[in-house]
C-alpha positions as CSV (number, residue, x, y, z in Angstrom):
1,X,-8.4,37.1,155.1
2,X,-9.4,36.5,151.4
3,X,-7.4,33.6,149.6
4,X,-5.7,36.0,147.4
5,X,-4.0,37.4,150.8
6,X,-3.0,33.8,152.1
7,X,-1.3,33.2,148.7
8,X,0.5,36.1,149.0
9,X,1.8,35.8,152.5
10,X,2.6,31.8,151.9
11,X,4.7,32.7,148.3
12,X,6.5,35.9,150.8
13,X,5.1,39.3,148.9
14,X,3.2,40.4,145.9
15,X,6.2,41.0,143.9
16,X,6.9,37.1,144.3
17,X,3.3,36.0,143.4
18,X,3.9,38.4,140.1
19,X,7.0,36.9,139.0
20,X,5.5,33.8,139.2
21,X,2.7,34.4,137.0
22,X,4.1,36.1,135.1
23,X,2.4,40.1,135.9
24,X,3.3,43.0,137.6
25,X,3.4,43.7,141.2
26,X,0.7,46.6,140.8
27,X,-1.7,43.4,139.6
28,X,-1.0,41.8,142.5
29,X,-1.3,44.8,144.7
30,X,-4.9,45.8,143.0
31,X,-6.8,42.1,143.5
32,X,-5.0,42.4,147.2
33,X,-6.9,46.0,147.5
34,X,-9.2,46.9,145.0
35,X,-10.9,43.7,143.7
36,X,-10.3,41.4,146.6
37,X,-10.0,38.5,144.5
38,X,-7.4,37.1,141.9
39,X,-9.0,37.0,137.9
40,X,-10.1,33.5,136.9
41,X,-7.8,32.5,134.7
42,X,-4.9,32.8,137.9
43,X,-6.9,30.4,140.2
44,X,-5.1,27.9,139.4
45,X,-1.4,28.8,139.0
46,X,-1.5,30.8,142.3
47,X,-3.1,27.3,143.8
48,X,0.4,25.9,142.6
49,X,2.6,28.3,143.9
50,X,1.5,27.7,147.0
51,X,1.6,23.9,146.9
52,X,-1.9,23.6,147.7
53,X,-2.2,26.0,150.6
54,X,-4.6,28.0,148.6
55,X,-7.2,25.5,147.1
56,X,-8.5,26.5,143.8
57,X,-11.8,26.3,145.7
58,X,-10.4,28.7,148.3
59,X,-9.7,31.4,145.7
60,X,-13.0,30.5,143.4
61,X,-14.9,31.3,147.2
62,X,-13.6,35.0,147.0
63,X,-15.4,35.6,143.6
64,X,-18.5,34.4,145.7
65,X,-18.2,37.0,148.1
């Protein structure tokens, strides 16, 4: 499971993650299934939302991949 999925499952669904930072669900939805990975510049917010579930290194090891 990428980090991207964790995050969403921990936060409860994509739309959640999207109101939190602040995007639309179809975001969400196309780094869940398209990209398989979160942009950059969300590693770290999403790392918050989930209180440290999802390490910053966790979501920097999808972009790796």
């Amino acid at each position: 499971m990428s980090a991207i999925a964790k995050a969403v499952e921990i936060v409860g669904s994509q739309t959640a993650l999207a109101q939190i930072l602040g995007v639309k669900q179809a975001h969400v939805w196309n780094w869940l299934h398209i990209h398989k990975r979160s942009p950059a510049k969300y590693i770290r917010r999403i790392s918050l939302a989930t209180e440290g579930e999802v390490s910053e290194s966790d979501l920097l090891r999808d972009h790796e991949l």
